[in-house]
C-alpha positions in Angstrom: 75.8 -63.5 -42.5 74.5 -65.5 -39.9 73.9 -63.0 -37.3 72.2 -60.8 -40.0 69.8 -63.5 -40.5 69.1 -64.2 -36.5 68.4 -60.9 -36.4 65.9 -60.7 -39.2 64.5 -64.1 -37.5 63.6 -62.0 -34.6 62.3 -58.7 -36.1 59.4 -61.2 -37.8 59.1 -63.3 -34.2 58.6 -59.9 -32.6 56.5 -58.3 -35.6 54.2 -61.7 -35.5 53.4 -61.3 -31.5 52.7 -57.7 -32.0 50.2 -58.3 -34.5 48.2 -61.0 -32.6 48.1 -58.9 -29.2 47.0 -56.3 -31.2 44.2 -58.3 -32.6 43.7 -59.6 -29.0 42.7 -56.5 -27.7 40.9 -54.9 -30.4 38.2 -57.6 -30.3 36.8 -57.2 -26.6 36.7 -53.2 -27.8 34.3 -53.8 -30.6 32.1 -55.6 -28.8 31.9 -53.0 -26.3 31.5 -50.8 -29.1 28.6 -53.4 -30.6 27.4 -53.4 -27.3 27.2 -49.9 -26.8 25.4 -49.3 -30.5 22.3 -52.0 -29.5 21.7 -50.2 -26.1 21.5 -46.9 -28.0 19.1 -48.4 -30.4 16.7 -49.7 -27.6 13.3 -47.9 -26.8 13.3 -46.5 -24.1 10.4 -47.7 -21.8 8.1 -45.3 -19.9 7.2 -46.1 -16.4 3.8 -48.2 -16.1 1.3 -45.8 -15.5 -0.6 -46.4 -11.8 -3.6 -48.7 -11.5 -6.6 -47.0 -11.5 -8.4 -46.7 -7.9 -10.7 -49.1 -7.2 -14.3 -48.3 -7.6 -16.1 -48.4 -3.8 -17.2 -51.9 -4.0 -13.9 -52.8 -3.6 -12.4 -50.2 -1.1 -12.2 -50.8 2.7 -15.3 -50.1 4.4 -13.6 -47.2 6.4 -14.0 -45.4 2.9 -17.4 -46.6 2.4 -18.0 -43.8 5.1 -17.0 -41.0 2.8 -19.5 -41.7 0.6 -22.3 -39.0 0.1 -25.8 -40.1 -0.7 -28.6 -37.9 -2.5 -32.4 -38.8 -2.1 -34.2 -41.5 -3.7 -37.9 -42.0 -4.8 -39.8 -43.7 -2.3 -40.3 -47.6 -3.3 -37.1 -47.6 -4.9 -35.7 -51.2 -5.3 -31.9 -51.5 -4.1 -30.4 -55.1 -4.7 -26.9 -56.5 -4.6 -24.4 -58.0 -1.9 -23.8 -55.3 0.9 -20.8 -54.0 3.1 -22.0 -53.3 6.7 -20.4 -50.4 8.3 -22.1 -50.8 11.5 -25.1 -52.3 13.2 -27.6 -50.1 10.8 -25.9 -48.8 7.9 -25.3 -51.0 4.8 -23.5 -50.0 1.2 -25.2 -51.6 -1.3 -23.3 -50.3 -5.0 -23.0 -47.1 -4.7 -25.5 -46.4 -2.2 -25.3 -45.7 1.8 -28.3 -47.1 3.3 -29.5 -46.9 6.9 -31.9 -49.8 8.2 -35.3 -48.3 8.8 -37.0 -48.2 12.1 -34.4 -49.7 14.2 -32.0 -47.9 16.3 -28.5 -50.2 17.1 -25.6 -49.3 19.3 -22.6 -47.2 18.0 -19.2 -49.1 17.1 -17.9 -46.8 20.3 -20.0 -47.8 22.6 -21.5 -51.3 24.5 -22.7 -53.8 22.1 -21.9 -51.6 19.2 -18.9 -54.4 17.6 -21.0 -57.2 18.5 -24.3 -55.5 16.5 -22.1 -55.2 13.4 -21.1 -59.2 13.6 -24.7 -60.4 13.4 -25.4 -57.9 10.1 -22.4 -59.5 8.8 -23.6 -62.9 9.8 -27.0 -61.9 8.6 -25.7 -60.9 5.1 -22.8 -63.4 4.0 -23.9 -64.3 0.8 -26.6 -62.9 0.2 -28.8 -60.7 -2.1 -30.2 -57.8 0.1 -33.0 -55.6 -1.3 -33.6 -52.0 0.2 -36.9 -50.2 -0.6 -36.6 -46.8 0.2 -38.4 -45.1 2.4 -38.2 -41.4 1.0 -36.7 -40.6 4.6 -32.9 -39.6 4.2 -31.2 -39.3 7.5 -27.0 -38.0 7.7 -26.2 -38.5 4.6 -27.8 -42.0 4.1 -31.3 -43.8 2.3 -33.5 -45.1 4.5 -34.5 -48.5 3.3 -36.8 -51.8 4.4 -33.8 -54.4 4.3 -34.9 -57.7 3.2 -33.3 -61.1 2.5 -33.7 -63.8 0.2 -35.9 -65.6 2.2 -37.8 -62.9 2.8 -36.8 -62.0 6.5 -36.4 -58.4 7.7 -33.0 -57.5 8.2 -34.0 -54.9 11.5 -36.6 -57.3 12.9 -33.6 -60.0 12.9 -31.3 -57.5 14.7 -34.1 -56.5 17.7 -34.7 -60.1 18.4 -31.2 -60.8 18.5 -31.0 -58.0 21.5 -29.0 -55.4 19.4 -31.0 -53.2 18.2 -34.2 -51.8 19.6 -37.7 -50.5 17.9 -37.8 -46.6 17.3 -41.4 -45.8 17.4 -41.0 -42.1 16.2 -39.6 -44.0 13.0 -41.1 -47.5 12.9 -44.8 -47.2 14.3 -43.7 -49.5 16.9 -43.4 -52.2 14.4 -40.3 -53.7 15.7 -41.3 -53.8 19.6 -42.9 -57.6 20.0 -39.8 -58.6 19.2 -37.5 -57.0 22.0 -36.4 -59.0 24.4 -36.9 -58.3 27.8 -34.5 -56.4 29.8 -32.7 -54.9 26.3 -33.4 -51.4 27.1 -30.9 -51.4 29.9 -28.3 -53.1 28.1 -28.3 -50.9 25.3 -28.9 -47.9 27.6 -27.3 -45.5 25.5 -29.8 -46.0 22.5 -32.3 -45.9 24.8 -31.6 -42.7 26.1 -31.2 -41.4 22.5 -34.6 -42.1 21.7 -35.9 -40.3 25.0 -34.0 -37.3 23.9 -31.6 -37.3 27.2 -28.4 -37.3 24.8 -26.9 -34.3 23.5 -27.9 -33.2 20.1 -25.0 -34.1 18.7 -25.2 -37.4 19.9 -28.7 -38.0 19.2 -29.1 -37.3 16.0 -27.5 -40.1 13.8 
């Protein structure tokens, strides 16, 4: 009698931890399972569409070259802040302007980086106000550059030595204000002028 009873003892003992691992491990399955049900339920997100470009007042100024001007009315007012792209072109908005009368060194060649400093210099912070000419020339406006105060963006490049007049263009407007000896140092505009470059060269 007594061993019958021991022995039903341990059929509950071992029917009691059957039951709780049982429960044990079922639990860590349904929350897999719960798991498993939210992530199905989530949206599914779409990739962020790209930013849109920026518009050209905000692009390097090496694209500011692949711009492509059309004519303007003479007299036509031009104002805003400017990106200079060398020591005679300007982007004001949406427009490529090159300074009228003037003739300054290429980026390539002598003097060429240093011309582009003092048009930068010239227009931190400023308002700059182009009145066309009605000439067009590669691409660009030809405009009268003024500041704020009133001074004459190529007559401030000529008497700083790096630019010089261009009479064909100017009237010989700019020339009082070349200093002496500036022909030589910016030779090779010089010699554009006089024709003596290549045509390729020459025409800008």
């Amino acid at each position: 009698m007594e061993l019958l009873v021991f022995l039903l003892l341990l059929v509950v003992v071992a029917a009691v931890v059957a039951i709780s691992r049982s429960s044990q491990t079922s639990e860590p399955l349904d929350r897999v399972a719960r798991s498993t049900q939210n992530f199905d339920r989530r949206p599914i997100r779409k990739p962020s569409q790209q930013p849109p470009k920026k518009s050209v007042r905000g692009a390097p100024p090496d694209d500011l070259r692949l711009m492509h001007e059309t004519p303007l009315p003479k007299g036509t007012a031009i104002r805003g802040r400017c990106w200079v792209i060398d020591g005679d072109t300007i982007v004001i908005g949406d427009h490529r302007i090159r300074l009228a009368g003037i003739d300054a060194p290429e980026l390539d060649h002598p003097w060429g980086r240093k011309a582009k400093s003092a048009l930068i210099d010239l227009c931190r912070g400023q308002i700059v106000t182009a009145t066309v000419t009605g000439e067009f020339s590669h691409s660009r406006l030809v405009a009268e550059c003024h500041l704020q105060d009133g001074r004459d963006l190529s007559a401030e490049l000529v008497k700083q030595g790096l630019a010089l007049d261009w009479p064909k263009f100017s009237g010989g407007r700019y020339r009082r204000h070349e200093q002496e000896g500036v022909r030589k140092r910016l030779w090779r505009a010089d010699s554009r002028q006089k024709g003596r470059f290549p045509p390729d060269q020459a025409q800008r």
